[in-house]
GUTI-692790 format. One record per atom (N, C-alpha, C): x negated, y negated, z negated; residue in one letter. Coordinates in steps of 0.2 Angstrom, whole numbers, plus 5000, padded with zeros to 4 digits. Layout:
BEGIN
XYZa...
END
This chain:
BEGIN
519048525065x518748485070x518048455068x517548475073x516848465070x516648405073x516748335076x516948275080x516048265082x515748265076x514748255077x514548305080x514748375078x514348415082x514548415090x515148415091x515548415098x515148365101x514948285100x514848255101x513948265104x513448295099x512848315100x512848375105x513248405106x513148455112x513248435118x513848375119x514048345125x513248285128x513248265121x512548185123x512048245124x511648305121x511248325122x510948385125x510748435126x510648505128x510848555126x511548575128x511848665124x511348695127x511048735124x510648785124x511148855124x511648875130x512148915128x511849005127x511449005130x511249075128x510449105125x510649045118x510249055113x510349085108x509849145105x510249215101x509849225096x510249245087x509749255083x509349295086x508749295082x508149345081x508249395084x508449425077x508649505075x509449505074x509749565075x510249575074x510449615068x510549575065x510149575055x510649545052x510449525045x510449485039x510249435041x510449375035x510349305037x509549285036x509249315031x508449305031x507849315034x508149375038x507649385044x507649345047x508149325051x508349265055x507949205052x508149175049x507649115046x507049145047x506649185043x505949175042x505849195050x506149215055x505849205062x505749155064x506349095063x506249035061x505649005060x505649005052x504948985051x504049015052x504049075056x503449085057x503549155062x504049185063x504149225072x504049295067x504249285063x504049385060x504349385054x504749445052x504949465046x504749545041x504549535038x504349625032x505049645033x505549585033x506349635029x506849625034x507149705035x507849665038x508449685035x508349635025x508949625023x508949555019x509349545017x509349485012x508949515006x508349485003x508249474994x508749494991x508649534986x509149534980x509349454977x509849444975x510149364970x510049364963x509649404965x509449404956x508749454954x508249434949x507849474947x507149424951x506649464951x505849444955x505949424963x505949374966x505949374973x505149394976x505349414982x504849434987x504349374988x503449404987x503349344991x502649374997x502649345003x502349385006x501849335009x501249345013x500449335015x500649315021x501149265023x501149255031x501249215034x500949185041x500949125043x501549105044x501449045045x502148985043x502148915050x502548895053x502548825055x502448755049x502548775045x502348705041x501448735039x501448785036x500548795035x500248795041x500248815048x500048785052x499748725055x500348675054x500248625053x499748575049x499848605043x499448605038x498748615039x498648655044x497848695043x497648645050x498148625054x497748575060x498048505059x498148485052x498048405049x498748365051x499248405051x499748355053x500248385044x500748325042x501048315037x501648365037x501748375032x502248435033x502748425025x503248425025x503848445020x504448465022x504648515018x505248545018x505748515013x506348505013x506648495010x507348535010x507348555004x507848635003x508248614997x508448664996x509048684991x508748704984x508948734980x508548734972x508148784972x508248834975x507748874975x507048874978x507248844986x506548834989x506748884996x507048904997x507548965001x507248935011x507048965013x506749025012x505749025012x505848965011x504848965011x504648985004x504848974999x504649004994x504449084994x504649125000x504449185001x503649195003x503349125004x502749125009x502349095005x501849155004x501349125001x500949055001x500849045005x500348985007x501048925005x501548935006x501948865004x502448874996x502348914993x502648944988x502448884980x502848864978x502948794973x502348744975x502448734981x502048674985x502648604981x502148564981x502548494978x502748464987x502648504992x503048474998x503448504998x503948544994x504548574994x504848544988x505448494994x505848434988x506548474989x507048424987x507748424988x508048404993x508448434996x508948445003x508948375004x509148335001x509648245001x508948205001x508148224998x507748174999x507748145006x507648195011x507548165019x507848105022x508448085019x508748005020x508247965020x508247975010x507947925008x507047925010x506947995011x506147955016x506247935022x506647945028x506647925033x506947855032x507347835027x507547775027x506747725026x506347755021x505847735018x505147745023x505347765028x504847765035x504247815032x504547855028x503947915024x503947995028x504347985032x504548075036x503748095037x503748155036x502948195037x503148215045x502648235046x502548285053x502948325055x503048385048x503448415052x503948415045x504748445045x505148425038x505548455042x505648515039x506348585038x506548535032x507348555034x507848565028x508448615028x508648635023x509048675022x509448645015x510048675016x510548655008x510848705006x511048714999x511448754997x512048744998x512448814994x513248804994x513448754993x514048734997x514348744999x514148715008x513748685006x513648635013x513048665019x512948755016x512748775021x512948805028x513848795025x514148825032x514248905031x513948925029x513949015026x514649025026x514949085028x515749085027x515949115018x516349075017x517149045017x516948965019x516448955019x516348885015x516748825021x516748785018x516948725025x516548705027x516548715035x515948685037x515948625040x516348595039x516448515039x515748475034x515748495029x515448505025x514848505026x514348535031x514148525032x513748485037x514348495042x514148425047x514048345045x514648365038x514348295033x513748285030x513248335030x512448355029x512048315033x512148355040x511948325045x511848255049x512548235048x512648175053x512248125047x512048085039x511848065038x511148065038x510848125039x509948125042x510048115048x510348135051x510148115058x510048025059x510548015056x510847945057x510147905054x510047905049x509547885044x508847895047x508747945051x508147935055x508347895062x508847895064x508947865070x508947765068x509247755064x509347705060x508647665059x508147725056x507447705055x506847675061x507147705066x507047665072x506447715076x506647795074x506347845076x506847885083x507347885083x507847915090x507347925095x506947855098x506847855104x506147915105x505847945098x505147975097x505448025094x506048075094x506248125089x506448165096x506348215093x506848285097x507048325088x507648325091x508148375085x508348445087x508448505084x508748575087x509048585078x509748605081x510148635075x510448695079x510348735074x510548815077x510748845071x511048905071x511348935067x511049005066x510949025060x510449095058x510649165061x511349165062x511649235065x512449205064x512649255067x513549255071x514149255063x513849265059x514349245055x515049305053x514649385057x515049425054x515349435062x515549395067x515649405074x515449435079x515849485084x515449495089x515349455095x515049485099x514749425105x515149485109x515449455114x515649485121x515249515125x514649455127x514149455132x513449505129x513349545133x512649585129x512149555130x511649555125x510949485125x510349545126x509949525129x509249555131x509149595126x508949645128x508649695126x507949695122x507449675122x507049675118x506449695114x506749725110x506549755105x507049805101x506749875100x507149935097x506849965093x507249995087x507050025083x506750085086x506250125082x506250225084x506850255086x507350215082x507850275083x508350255091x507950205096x508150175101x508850105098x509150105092x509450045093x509349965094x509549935098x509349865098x509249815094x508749775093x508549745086x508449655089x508249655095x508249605097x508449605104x508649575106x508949485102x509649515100x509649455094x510549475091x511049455094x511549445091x512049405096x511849345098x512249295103x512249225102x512549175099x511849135097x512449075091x512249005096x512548965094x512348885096x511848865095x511448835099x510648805101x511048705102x510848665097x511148605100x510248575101x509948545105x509448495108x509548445107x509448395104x509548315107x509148265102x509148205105x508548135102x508748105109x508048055109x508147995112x507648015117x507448055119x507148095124x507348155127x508148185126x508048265127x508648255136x508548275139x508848285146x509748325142x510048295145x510848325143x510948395148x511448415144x511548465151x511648535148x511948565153x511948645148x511348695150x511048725145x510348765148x510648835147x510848885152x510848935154x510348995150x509549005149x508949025149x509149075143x508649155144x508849165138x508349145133x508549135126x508049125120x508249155115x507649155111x508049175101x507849125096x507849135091x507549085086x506849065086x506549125087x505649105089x505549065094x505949065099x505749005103x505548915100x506148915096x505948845093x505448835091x505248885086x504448895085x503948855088x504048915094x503748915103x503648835104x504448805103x504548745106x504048685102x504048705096x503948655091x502848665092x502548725092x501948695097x501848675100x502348675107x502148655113x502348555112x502748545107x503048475108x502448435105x502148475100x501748455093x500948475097x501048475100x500248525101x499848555100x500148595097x499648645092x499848695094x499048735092x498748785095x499448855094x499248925095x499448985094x499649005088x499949005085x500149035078x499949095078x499749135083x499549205079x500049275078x500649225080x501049285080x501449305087x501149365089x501249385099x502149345100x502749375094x503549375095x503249295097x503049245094x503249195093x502949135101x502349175098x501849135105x501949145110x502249215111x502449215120x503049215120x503649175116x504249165117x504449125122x504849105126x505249045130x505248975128x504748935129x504548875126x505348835129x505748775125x506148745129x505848675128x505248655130x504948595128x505048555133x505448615139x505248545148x505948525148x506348535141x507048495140x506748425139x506148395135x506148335135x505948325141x506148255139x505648195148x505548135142x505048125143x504748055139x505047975143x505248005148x505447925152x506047915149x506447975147x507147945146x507347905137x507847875138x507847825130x508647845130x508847885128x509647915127x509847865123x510447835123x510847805117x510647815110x510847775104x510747815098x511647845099x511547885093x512247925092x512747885087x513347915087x513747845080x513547855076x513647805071x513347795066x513647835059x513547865055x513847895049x514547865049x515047895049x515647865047x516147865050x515947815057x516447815064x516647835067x517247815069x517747875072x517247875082x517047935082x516847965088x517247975092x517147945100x517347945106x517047975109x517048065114x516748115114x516548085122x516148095124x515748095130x516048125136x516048105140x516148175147x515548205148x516148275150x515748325149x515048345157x514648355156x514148385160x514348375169x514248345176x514348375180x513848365186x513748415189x514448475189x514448515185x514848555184x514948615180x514348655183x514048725180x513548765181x513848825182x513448855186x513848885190x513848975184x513949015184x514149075179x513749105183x513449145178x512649175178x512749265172x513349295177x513249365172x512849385169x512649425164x512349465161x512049545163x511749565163x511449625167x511649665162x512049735165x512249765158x511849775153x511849805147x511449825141x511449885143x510649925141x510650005139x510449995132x511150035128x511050035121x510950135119x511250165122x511350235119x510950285122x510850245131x510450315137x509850265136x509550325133x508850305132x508450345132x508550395132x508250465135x508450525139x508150555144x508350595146x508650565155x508750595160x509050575164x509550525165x509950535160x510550505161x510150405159x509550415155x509450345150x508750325156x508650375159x508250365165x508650325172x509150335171x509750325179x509650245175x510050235170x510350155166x509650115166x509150145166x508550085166x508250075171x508250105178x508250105184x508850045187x509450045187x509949985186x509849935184x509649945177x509649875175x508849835177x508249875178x507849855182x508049835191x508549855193x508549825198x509049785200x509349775194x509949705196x509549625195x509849605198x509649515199x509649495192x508849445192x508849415184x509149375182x509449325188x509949275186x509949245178x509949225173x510049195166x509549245162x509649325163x509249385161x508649385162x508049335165x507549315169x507049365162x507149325157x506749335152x506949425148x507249465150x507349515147x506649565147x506449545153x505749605153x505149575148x505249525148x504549485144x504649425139x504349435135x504749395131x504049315133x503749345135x503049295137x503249265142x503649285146x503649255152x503749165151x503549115157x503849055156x504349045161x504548955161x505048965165x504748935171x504948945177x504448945183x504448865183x504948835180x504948765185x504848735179x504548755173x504548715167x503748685168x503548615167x503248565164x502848535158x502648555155x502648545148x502548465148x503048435143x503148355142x502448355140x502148275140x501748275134x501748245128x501448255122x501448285114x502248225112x502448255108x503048205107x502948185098x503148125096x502948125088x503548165084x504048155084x504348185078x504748245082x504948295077x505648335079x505848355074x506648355078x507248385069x507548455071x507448495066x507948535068x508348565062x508948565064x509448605061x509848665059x509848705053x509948775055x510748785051x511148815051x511648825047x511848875046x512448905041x512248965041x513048995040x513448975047x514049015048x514149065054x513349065056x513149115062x512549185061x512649235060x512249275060x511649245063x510849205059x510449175059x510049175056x506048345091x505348365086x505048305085x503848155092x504248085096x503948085100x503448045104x503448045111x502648015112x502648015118x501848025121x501447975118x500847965121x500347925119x499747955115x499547925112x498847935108x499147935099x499947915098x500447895091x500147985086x500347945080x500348025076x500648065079x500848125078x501148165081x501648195073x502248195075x502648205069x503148245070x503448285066x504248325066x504748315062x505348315061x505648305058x506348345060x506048405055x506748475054x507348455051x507748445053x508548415049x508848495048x508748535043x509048605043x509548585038x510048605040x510748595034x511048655033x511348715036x511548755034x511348825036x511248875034x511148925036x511148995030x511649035034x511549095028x511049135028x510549135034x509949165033x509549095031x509349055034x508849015028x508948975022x509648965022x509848925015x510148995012x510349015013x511049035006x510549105005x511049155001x510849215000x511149255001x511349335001x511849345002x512549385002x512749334996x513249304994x513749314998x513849295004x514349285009x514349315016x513949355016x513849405020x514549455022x514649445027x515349505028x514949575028x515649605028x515649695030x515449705034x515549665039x515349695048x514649695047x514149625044x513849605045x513349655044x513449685036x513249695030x512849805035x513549795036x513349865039x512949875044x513149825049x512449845055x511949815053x511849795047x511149775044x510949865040x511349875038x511149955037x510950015040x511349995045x511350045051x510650035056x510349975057x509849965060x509449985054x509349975047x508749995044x508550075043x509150095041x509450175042x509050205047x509050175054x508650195061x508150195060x507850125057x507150105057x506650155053x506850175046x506550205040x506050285044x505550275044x505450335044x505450395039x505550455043x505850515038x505250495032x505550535025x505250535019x505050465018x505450415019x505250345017x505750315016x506050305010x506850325008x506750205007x506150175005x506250095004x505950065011x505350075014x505050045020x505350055024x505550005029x505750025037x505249995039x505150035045x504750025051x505049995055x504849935059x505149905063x505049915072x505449875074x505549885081x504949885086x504849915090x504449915094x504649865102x504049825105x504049785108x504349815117x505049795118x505249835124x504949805129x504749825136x504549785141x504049725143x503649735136x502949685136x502349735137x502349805139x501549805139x501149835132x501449795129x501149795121x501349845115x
END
């Protein structure tokens, strides 16, 4: 029984058909996260020289147009430590600092966190455990008298070795036509003291948050097309509203009634996974172009917006969440503009890969297998951009 999370989903915005990245390893997933692109789509070796690579980031971003930035991770630094520009930055502390600065009225701008074993959720582990992560930061910036100025997102880096029932947008394909994006679906939770409750339908992946995290913060283009033109979820805040705070660390939680009315069921447009060529992949993409977009709105474009969306204006903080037993911001005025990442678990941004299933393990080989171009036995070549034009 996870009683905090049940309880954030019901007070805040399920984001229900919000899906990793890539349908990968856990550290693709993260670094899409952190910046909308990934070199790899496997986990780092656990041992030996880690990878480090030349590329834009949400916290250096931030960085480069003046707003405060820390991360607070696990002992290695997992996964900005792969990133040049943030690589043994004295703003990458430990998991558990973020209490004591928010208690201490010190949160930066913007502030990911991730933890190690056991409390990232990553399977075997308990994931109570990690909820016991979370519900103290939250608490401790809500405590500090930030709630009504925060917008929080906790998601999970990939499915955790499961399959999804539901087939998710199409996207993006390797050469050899398998689907790379989007991966399964994991939980998107929304909430603070400005976020509209309710269940959101819409499709997304982990770049959106990204996406989200400019449009909240306002700041400019990051530079990378996945990210930039992804499905902003930022017209979930409304500045008028002052939601309750949430219980306080410790307390026996009394769960909320749930959502109503109830929303109405929004099928999914089949998938073309196999007919990809040829008459037969000619007939299946003709269907799926002319079924109704209903929740699939965004499967042709990943740019597209949402027609009835509003952009709030600029909001000071956000938190987000990530954990890692699933294959895987405050408010208006002239005030600083701030974020504040509450990342607790995730086997693609925290952990390594360690705890990776069989299932997992192998359609991670099987997409790279596809990708590799002939006589390129260590580079894959990655997915090409389905239905944008580009």
């Amino acid at each position: 029984m996870l009683p905090y999370y049940a309880y954030l989903a019901a007070a805040g915005a399920f984001v229900e058909n919000h899906c990793s990245g890539f349908g990968t390893n856990s550290t693709p997933n993260h670094l899409l996260i952190v910046g909308g692109q990934s070199p790899t789509l496997r986990n780092p070796p656990q041992s030996g020289a880690q990878p480090e690579w030349d590329m834009p980031s949400l916290p250096g971003h931030a960085q480069d147009h003046g707003l405060t930035w820390k991360v607070y991770a696990g002992s290695s630094g997992y996964p900005v430590n792969f990133y040049t520009q943030l690589k043994r930055s004295a703003n990458i502390v430990g998991s558990d600092q973020i209490v004591a600065d928010a208690k201490a009225g010190a949160l930066p701008a913007l502030a990911m966190v991730w933890h190690d074993s056991p409390y990232d959720e990553h399977p075997v582990a308990d994931v109570s455990l990690g909820q016991g992560k979370v519900w103290p930061a939250v608490n401790a910036i809500a405590s500090a008298g930030l709630w009504p100025r925060t917008v929080f997102l906790l998601t999970w880096d990939d499915w955790g070795g499961w399959d999804d029932h539901v087939a998710t947008p199409d996207l993006e394909v390797t050469p050899a036509g398998a689907q790379l994006a989007y991966g399964p679906r994991v939980p998107l939770l929304m909430f603070g003291g400005p976020v509209r409750a309710g269940i959101d339908s819409r499709w997304n992946s982990h770049v959106s948050i990204g996406k989200t995290v400019l449009d909240l913060l306002g700041l400019p283009p990051l530079g990378v097309p996945r990210l930039d033109g992804a499905p902003s979820l930022a017209d979930l805040v409304d500045t008028s509203l002052s939601n309750p705070l949430p219980p306080a660390f410790g307390t026996t939680i009394s769960q909320t009634a749930p959502p109503s009315p109830t929303p109405p069921r929004h099928p999914c447009r089949p998938a073309i996974r196999r007919l990809r060529r040829g008459r037969a992949g000619a007939a299946a993409r003709r269907h799926h172009a002319a079924t109704p977009p209903t929740t699939s709105r965004f499967i042709h474009s990943a740019a597209q917006g949402h027609a009835s969306a509003q952009r709030p204006q600029r909001v000071c903080r956000v938190a987000i969440s990530a954990l890692a037993s699933w294959t895987s911001w405050p408010i208006s005025g002239n005030k600083s503009v701030r974020l504040a990442v509450t990342d607790t678990a995730t086997a693609a941004w925290l952990a390594t890969s360690a705890g990776v299933g069989r299932s997992t393990w192998r359609r991670a080989q099987q997409i790279e297998a596809a990708a590799r171009p002939a006589g390129n036995a260590s580079r894959p070549k990655f997915g090409r951009r389905r239905n944008s034009g580009k």
